[in-house]
N, C-alpha and C positions, 0 to 999 in steps of 0.2 A: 515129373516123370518123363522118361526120354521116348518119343514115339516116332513112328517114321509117317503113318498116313495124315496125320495132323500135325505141320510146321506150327505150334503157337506162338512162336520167339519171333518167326519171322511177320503171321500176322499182325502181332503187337506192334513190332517195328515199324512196320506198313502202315499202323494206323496212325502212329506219330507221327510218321513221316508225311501222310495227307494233310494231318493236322499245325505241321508247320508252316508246309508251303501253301497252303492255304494262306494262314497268318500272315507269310511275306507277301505274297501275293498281294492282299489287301493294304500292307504297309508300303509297298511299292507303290499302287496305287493312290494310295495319299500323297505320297510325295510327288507322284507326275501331277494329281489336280491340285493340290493343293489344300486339299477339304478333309476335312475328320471323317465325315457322312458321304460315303463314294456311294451307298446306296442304302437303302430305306434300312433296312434289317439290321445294317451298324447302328445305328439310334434314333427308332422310330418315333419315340417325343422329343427329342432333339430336333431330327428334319422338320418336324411338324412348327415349334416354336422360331424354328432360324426361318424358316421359306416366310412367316406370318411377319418376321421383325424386318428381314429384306424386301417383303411387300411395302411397309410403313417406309422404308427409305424410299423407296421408289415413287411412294407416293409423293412424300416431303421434298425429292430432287425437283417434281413437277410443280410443290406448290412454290419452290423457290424461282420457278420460271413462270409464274403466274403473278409473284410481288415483281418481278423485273419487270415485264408487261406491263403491268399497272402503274409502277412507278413511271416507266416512259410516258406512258400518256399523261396522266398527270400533270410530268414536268412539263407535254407539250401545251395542256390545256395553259399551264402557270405561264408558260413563254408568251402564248398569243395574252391572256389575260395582260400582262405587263406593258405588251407592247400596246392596247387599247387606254389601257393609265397612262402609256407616254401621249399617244394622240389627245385624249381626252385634256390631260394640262396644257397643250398646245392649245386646244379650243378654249380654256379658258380663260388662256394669254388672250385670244381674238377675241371672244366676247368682254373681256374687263375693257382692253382699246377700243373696241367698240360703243362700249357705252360710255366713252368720256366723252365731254364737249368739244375737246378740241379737235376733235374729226368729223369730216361733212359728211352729208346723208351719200356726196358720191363713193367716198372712200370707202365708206360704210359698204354700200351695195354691192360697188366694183370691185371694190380689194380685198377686205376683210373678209364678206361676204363667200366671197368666189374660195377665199382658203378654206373660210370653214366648213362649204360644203363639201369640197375635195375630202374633207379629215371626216367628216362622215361617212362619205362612202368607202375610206380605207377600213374605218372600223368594222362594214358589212365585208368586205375582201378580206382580212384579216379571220374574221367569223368563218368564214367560207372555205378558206385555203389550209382551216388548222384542222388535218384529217389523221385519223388510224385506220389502216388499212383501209382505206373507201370512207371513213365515217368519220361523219363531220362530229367534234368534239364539243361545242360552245352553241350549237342548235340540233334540234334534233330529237331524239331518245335514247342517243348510245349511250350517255352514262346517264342515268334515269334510271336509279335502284336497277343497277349492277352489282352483280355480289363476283366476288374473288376468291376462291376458295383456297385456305391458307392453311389446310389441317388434314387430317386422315378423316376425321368425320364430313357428313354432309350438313351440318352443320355449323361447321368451321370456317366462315365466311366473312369477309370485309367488305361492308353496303355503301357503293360512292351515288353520292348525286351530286352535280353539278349543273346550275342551274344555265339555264341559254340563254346570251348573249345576243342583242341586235343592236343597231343606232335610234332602229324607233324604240323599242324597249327601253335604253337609257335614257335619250332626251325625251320620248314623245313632244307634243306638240310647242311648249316652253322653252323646246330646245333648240328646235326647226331652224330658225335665222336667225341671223345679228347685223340685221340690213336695216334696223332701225336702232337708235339708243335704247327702246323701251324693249323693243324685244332683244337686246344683248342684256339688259341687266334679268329679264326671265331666263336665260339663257343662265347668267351664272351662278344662279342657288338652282338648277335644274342639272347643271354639267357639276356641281359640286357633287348633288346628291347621287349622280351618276358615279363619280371615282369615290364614293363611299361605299355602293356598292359593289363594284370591280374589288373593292382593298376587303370588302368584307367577302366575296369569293375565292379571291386566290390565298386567305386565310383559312379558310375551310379545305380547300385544295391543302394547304402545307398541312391542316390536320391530320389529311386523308394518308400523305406521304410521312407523316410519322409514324403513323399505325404502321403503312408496309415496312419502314425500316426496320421498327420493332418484330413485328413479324418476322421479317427477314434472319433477323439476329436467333431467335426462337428457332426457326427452322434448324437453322444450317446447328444449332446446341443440341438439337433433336436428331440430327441424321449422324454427328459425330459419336454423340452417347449410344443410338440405336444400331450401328453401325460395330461400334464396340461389341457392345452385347452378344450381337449376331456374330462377332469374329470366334468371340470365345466359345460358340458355341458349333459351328460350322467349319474352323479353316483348321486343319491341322500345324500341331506344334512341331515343326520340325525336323527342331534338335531332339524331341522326347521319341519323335517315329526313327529316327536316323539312330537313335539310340539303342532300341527295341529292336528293330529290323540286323542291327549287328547282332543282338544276342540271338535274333529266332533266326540270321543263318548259320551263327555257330552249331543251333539244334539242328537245323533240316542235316546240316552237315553229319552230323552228330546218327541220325537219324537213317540215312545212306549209309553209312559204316555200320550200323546193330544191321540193319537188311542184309546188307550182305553177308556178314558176319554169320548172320541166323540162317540163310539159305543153305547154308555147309554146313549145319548139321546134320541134316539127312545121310549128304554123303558121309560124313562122321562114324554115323550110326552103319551103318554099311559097312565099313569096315570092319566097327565092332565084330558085324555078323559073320564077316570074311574071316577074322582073325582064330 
């Protein structure tokens, strides 16, 4: 029914036309951020599950900088340990020469002697010098049931101990000199049992760095899958928005032409009345 105080045609129009550019609006919007979810009310369990899955990534980036960490130390514990396995078979060379016959008690005390006390005290300098950030590695309590946290839970932890290293704690007192024959032949099932336990530490150490590799491996299958998830669920598609937004400004367009169209009715009907 044709009326002049109530434009309906052009209301309707009007509300299309809020209603598209609305639409583009927000499909513009996606495409400058990049996101499906520009704000809560586009898809309120959507933002909720993507913010919860980009939490867990963020966690996993940190625990993948917590296996690096760990693994450096580690390695540096494994590097000083190695380097005390090399000193310790040197000592062994000296004590086995030491306890043969065909060297005098002077060579003994002066020569031999005097090396293998040096190669003791490198072993306490070596102990001493292998630090993470300030903290000595091989004495101490820095790694003394350290946990590593490798997961989203607090739970999720990798427990290293690593036991401390001294030259009294290897040789004790069997191992002290080889200024005598008697005490070079103490000395060598004393220095033996010493690099049995170095070989039997820096195996537990490689055990420790297997877990982190594993771990590590685990992570990083965790942040790409989670990561996934999160994309499909958060970034927009878009060729499907690029898509969309052509047809909703065909409407807006579409939408501007009925408004205007509709607004001259009135004068339309005016005429009528003129006529």
């Amino acid at each position: 029914m044709p009326v002049i105080s109530t434009n309906n045609a052009a209301n309707s129009a009007l509300n299309y036309l809020n209603h598209n550019s609305s639409k583009e609006t927000n499909l513009l919007s996606q495409l400058a951020s990049g996101s499906r979810i520009v704000q809560a009310s586009d898809d309120a369990a959507g933002l909720a599950i993507g913010t919860q899955l980009n939490a867990n990534v963020t966690v996993y980036q940190q625990d993948q900088t917590n296996v690096q960490q760990g693994t450096a130390i580690l390695q540096s514990a494994d590097g000083a340990l190695a380097q005390i396995s090399n000193v310790l078979q040197r000592m062994m060379a000296l004590a086995t020469q030491a306890a043969s016959g065909q060297v005098t008690n002077s060579q003994r005390s002066q020569d031999i002697n005097t090396e293998y006390q040096a190669l003791k005290g490198e072993i306490n300098s070596i102990v001493s010098s292998t630090t993470y950030a300030g903290q000595t590695l091989l004495s101490g309590s820095f790694l003394s049931n350290v946990k590593f946290l490798v997961g989203t839970l607090s739970s999720n932890f990798i427990t290293i101990n690593v036991a401390t290293v001294s030259a009294a704690g290897l040789l004790a007192t069997n191992g002290a000199t080889v200024s005598t024959a008697a005490d070079a032949l103490k000395a060598i099932n004393t220095i033996s049992s010493a690099i049995n336990t170095v070989t039997k530490n820096r195996a537990q150490i490689g055990a420790y760095e297997s877990q982190f590799s594993f771990s590590s491996q685990a992570i990083a299958t965790n942040i790409q899958n989670i990561s996934a998830a999160s994309s499909v669920i958060m970034d927009a598609d878009v060729a499907q928005v690029k898509s969309t937004l052509s047809a909703t400004d065909v409407k807006t367009q579409a939408s501007v032409a009925a408004l205007t169209q509709a607004s001259q009715l009135p004068q339309e009907l005016l005429r009528l009345i003129q006529s």
